[in-house]
Backbone as CSV, one residue per row, in Angstrom:
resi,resn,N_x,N_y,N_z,CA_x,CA_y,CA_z,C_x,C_y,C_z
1,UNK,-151.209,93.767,111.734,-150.814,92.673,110.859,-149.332,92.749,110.508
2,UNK,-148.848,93.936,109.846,-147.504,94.193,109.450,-146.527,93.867,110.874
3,UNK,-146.905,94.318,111.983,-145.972,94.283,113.082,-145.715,92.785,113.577
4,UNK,-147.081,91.677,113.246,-146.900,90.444,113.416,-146.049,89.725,112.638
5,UNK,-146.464,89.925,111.500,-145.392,89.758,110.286,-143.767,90.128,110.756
6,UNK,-143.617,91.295,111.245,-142.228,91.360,111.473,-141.544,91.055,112.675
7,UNK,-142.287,90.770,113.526,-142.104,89.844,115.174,-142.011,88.358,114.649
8,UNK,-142.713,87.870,113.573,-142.217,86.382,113.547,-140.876,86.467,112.395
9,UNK,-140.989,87.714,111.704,-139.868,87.215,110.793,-138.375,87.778,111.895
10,UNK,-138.474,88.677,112.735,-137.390,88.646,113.694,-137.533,87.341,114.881
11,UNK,-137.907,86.366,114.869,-138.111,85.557,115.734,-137.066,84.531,114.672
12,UNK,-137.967,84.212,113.764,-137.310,83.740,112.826,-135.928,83.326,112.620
13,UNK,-135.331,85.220,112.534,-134.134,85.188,111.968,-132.769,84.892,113.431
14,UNK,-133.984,85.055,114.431,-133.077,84.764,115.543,-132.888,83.045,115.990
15,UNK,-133.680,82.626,115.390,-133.723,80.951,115.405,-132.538,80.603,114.607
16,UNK,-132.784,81.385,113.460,-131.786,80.696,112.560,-130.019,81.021,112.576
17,UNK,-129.918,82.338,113.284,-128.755,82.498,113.766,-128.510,81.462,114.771
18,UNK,-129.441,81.657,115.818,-129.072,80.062,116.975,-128.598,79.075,116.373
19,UNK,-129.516,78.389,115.207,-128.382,77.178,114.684,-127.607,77.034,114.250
20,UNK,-127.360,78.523,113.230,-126.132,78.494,112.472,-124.913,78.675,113.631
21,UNK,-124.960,78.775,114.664,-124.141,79.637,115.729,-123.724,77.567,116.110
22,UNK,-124.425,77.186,116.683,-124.352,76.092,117.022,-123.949,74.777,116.314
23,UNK,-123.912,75.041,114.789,-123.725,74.420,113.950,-122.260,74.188,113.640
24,UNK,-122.058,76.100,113.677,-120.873,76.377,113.339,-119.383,75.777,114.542
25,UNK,-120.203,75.669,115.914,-119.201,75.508,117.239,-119.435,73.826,116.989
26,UNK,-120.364,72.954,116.647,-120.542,71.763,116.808,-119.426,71.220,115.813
27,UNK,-119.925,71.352,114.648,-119.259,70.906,113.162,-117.745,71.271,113.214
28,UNK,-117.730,72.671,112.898,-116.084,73.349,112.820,-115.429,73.280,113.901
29,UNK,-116.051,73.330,115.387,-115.127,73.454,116.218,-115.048,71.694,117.095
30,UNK,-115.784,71.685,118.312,-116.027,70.472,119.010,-115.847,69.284,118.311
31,UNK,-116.425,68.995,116.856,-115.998,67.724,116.246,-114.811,67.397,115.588
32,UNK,-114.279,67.996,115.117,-112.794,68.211,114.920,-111.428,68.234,115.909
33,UNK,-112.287,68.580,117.057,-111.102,68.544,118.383,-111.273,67.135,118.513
34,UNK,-112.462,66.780,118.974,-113.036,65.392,119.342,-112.584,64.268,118.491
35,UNK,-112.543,64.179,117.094,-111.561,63.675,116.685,-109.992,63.509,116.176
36,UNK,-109.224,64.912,116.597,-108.034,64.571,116.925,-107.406,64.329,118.225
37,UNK,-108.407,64.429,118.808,-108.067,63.747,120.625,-107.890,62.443,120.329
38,UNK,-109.323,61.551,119.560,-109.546,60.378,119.660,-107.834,59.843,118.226
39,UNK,-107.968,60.334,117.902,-106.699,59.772,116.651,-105.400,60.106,117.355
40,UNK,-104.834,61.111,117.903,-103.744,61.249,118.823,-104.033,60.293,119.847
41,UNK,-104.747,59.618,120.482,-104.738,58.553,121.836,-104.668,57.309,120.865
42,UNK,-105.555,56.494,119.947,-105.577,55.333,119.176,-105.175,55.441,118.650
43,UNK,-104.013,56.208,117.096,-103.154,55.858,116.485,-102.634,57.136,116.476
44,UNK,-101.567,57.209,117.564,-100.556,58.269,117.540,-99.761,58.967,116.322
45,UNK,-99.054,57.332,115.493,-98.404,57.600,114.512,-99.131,57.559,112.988
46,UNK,-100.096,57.281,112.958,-101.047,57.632,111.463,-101.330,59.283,111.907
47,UNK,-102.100,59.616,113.318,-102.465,60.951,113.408,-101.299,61.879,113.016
48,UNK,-99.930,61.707,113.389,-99.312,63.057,112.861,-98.380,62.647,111.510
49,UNK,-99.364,61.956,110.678,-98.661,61.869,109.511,-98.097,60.456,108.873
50,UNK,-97.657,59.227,110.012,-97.085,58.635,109.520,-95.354,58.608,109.276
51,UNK,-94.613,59.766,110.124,-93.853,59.781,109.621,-92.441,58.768,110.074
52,UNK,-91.541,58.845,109.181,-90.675,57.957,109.730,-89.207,58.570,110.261
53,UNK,-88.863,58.137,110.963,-87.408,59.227,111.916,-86.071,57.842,111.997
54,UNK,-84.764,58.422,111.685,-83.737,58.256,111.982,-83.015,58.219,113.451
55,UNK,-82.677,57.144,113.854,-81.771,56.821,114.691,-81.812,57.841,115.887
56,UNK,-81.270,59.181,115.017,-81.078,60.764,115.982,-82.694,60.940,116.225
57,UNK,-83.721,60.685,115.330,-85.033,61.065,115.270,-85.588,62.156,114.940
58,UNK,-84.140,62.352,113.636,-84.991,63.484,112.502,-86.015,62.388,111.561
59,UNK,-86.788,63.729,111.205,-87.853,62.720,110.210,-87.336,63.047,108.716
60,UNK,-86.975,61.562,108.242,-86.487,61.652,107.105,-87.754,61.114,105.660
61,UNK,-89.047,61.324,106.068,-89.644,61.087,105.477,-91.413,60.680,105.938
62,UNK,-92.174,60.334,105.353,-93.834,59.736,105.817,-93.790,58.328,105.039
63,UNK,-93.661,57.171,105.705,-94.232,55.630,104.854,-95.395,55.803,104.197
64,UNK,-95.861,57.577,103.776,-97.349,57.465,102.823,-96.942,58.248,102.001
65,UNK,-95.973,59.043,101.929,-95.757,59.856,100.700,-94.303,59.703,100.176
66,UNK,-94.241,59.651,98.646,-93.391,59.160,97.843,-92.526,60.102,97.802
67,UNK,-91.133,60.135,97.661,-89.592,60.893,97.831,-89.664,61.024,96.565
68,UNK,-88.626,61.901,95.931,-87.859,61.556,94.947,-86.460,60.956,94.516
69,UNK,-86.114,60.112,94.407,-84.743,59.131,94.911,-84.099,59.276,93.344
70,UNK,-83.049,59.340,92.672,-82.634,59.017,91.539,-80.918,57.841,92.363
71,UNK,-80.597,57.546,92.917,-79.426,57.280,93.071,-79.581,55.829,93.088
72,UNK,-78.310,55.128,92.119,-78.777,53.687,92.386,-78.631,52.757,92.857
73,UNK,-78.209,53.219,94.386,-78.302,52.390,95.111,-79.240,52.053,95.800
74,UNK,-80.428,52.711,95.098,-81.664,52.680,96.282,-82.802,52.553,95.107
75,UNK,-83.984,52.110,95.934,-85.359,51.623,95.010,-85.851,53.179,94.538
76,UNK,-86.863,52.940,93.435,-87.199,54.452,92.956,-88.601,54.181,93.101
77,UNK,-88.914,55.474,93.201,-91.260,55.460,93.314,-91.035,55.241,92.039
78,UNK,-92.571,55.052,91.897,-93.118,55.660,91.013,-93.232,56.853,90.238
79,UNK,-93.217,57.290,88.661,-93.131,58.986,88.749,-94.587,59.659,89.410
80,UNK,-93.834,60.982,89.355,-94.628,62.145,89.860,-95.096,63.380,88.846
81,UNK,-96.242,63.706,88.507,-96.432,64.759,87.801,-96.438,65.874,88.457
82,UNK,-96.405,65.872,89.870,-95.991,66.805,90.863,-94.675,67.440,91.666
83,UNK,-93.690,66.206,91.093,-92.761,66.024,91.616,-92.425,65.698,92.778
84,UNK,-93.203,65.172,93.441,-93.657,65.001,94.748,-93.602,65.589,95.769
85,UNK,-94.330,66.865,95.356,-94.946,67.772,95.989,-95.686,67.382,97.104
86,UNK,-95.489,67.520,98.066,-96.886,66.951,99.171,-97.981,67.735,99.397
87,UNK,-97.765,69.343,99.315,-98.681,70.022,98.908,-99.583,70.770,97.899
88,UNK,-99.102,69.899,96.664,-99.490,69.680,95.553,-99.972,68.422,94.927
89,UNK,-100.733,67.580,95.884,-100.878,66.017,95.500,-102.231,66.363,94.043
90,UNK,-101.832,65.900,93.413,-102.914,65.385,91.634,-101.820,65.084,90.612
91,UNK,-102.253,64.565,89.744,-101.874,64.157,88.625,-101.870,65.452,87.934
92,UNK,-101.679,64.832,86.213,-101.243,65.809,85.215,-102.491,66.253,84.546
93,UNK,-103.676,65.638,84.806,-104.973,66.185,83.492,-104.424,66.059,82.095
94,UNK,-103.318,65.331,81.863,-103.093,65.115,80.285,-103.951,64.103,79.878
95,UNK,-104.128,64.251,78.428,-104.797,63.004,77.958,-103.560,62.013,77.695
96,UNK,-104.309,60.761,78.060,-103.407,59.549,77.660,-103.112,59.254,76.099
97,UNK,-103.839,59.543,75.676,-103.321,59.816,74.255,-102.049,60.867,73.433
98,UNK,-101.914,61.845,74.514,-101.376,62.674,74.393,-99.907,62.592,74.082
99,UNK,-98.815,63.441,72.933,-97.599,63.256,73.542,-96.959,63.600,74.188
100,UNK,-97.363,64.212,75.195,-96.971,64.888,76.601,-96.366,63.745,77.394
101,UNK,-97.635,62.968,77.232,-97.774,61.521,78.220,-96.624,60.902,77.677
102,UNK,-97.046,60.285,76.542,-96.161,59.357,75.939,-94.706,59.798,76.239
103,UNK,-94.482,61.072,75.739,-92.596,61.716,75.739,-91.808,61.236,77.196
104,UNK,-92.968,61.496,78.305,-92.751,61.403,79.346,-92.698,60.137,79.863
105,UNK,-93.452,58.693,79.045,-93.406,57.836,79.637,-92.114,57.276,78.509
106,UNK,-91.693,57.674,77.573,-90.486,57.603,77.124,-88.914,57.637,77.506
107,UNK,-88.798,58.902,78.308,-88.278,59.374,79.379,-87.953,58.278,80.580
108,UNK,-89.268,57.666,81.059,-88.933,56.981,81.717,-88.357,55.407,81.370
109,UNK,-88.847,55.481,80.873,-88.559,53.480,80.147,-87.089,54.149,80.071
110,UNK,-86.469,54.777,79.524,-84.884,55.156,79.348,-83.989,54.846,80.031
111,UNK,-84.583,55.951,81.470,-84.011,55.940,82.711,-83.986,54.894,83.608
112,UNK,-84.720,54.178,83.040,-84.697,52.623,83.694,-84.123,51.334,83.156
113,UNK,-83.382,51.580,82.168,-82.567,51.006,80.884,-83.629,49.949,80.588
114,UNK,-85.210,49.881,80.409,-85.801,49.065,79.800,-85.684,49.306,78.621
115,UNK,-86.164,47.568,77.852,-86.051,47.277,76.192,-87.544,46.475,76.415
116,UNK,-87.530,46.204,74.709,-88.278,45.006,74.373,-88.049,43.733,75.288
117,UNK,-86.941,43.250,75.127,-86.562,41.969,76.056,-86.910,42.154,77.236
118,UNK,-86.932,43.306,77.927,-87.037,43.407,79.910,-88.096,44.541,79.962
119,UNK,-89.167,44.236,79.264,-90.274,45.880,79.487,-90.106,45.909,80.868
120,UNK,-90.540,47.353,81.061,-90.586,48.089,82.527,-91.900,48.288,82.955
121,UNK,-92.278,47.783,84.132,-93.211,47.324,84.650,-94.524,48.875,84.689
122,UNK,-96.104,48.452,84.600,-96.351,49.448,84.200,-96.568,50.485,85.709
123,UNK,-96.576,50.142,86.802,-96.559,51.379,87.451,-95.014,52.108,87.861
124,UNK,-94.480,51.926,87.319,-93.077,52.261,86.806,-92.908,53.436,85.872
125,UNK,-94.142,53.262,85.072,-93.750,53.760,83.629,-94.970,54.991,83.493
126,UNK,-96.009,54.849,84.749,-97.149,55.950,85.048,-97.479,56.617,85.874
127,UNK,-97.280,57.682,85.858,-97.681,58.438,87.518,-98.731,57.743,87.956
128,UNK,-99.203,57.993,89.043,-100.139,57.813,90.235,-101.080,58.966,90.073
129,UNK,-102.354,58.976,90.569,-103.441,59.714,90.537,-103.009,61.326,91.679
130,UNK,-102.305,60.710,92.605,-102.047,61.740,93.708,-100.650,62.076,93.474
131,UNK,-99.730,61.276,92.497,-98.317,61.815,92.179,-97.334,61.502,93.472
132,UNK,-97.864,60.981,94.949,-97.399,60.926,95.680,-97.262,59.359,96.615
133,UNK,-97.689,58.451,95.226,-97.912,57.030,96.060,-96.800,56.474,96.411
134,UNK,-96.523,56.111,97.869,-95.447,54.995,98.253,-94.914,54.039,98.203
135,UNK,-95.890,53.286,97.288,-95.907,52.115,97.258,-95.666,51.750,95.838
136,UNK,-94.954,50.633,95.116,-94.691,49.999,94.553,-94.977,48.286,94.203
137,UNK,-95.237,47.927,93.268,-95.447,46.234,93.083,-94.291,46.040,93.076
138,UNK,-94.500,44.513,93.892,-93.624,43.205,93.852,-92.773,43.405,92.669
139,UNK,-93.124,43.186,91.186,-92.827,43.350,90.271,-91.799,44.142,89.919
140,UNK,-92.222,45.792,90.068,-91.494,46.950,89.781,-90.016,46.893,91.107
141,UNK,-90.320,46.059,92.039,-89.262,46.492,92.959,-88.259,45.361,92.548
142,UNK,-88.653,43.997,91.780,-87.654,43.011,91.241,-87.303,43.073,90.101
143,UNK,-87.961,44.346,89.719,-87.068,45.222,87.968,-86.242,45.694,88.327
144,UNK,-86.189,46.389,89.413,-84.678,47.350,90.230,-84.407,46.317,90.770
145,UNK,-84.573,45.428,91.370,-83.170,44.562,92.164,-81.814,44.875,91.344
146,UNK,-81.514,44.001,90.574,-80.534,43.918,89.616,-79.487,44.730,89.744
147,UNK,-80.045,46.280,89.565,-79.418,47.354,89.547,-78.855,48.235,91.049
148,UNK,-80.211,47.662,91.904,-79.616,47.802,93.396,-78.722,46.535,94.148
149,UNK,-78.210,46.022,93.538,-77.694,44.751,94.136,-76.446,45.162,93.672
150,UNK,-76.448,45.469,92.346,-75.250,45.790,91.892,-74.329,46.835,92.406
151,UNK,-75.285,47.859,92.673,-74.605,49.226,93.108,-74.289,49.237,94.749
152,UNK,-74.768,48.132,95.368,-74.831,47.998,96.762,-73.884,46.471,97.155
153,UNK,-73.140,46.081,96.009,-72.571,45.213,96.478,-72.856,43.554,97.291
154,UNK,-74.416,43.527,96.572,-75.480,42.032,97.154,-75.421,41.078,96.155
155,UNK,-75.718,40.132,96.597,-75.945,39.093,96.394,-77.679,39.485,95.686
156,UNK,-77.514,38.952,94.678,-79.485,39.531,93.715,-80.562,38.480,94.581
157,UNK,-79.889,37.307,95.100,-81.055,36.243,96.002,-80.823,37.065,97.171
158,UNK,-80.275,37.903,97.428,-80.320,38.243,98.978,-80.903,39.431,99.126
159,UNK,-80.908,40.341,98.470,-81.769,41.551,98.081,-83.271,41.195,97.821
160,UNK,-83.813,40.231,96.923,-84.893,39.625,96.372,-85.367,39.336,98.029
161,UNK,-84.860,38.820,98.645,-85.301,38.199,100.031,-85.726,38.800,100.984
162,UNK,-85.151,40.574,100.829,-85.403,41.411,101.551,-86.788,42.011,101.159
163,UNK,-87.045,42.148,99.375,-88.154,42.592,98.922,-88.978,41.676,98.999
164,UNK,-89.228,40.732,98.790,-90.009,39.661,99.238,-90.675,40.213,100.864
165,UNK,-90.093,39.775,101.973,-90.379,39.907,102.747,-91.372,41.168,103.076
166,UNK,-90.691,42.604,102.246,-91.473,43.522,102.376,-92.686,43.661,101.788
167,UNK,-93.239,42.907,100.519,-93.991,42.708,99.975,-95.354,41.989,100.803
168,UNK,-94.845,40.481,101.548,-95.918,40.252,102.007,-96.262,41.087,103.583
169,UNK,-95.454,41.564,103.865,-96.089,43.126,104.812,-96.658,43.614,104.487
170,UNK,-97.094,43.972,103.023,-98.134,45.131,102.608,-98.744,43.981,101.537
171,UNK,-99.717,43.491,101.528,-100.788,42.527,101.030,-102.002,42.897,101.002
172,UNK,-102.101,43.799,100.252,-103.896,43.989,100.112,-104.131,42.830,99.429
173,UNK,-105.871,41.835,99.941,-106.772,41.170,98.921,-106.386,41.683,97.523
174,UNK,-106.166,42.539,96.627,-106.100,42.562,95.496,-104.994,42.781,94.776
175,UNK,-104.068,42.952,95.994,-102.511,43.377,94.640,-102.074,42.033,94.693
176,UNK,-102.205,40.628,94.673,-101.499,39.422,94.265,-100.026,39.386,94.970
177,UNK,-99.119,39.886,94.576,-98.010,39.637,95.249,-97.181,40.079,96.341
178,UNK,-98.113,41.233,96.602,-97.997,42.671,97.605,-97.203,43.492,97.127
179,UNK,-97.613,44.777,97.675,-96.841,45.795,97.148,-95.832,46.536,97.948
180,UNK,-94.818,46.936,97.777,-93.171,47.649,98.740,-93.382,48.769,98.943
181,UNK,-93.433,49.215,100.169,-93.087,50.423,100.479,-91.343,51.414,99.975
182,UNK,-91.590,51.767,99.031,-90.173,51.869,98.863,-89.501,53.134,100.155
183,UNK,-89.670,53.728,100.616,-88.829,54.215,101.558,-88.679,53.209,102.596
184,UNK,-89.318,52.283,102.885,-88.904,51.357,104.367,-88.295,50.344,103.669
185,UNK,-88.800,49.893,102.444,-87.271,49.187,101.579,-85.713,49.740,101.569
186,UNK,-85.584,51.175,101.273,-84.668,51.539,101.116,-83.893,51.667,102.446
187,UNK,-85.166,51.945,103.509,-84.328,52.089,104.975,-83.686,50.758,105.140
188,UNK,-84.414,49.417,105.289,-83.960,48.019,105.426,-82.560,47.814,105.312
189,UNK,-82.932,48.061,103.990,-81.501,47.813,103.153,-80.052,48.811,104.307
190,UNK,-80.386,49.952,104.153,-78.962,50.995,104.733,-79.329,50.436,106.096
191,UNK,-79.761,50.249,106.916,-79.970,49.743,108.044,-79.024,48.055,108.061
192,UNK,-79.398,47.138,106.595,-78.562,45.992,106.934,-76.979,46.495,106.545
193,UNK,-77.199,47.292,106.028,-75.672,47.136,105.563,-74.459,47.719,106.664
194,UNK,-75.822,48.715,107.449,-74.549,49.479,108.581,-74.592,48.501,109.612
195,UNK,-75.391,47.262,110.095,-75.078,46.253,110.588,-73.927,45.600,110.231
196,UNK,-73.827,45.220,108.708,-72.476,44.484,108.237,-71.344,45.521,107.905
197,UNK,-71.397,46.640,108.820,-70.045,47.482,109.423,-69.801,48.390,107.713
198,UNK,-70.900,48.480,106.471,-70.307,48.721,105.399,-71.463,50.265,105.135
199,UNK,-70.904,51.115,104.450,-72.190,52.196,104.719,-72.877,51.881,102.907
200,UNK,-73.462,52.899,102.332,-74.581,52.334,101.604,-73.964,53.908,100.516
């Protein structure tokens, strides 16, 4: 009896190594190749990132993850509680109630010379869940015109025209006016200007 008992429980345990063995080469290994074969052949440039390259074809950035820009001649993200860390993508876990939050969203309204008269638009004024979003509203990118037109020597209808345009490029069903990629905004822009022989 005992020896049957232990012939099926070694039968057993050899079954269950088989699947875990097979599980482990199916799951962790073969399906994971199998789909970066299939994402390297159908979208080359989402598979390694997204990223975007200069002229020479250094990569000066990913159209999915947010820079940190302060200079004003150029559009700004959104803030970062990460600083835009790419290998640190989350938010802050503060409470919104908090004056952590608030000091910080203080901070920002500042740096953006908003008032009462011209509030600053609210994803402007709030990090992002991942600290690393690219994207910007219609809105927030025609709060900075003004200030990038100025510092760049434009015309404010001719800048507006450029964000516009970039806006309805990125049109989800639900953001209403579309939202800007601000690094391919900012490229646009230094891209028109070294056309009109002037650097940025």
């Amino acid at each position: 009896m005992k020896s049957t008992i232990f012939k099926n429980a070694g039968a057993n345990l050899a079954a269950s190594l088989r699947i875990t063995l097979a599980t482990i080469l199916l799951c962790g290994g073969l399906y994971p190749v199998a789909i970066w074969i299939f994402a390297r052949v159908a979208a080359p440039s989402l598979a390694s990132g997204s990223l975007v390259r200069d002229r020479s074809g250094n990569v000066v950035g990913s159209r999915l993850v947010a820079q940190s820009i302060r200079r004003p001649e150029y559009f700004w993200p959104r803030p970062s509680a990460v600083n835009y860390n790419a290998s640190a993508s989350g938010g802050s876990n503060l409470s919104p109630a908090g004056s952590e939050v608030r000091d910080r969203a203080l901070k920002t309204i500042e740096a953006f010379g908003a008032d009462a008269k011209r509030p600053l638009s609210a994803d402007l004024a709030a990090a992002s869940g991942s600290g690393l979003d690219p994207f910007i509203t219609f809105q927030a990118a025609r709060y900075q015109a003004p200030r990038v037109a100025h510092a760049r020597g434009m015309k404010l209808a001719e800048l507006e025209k450029v964000v516009r345009r970039q806006a309805l490029q990125n049109r989800p069903f639900w953001s209403g006016d579309g939202l800007v990629n601000v690094l391919e905004l900012n490229r646009e822009l230094d891209a028109g200007q070294i056309r009109n022989g002037s650097t940025p």
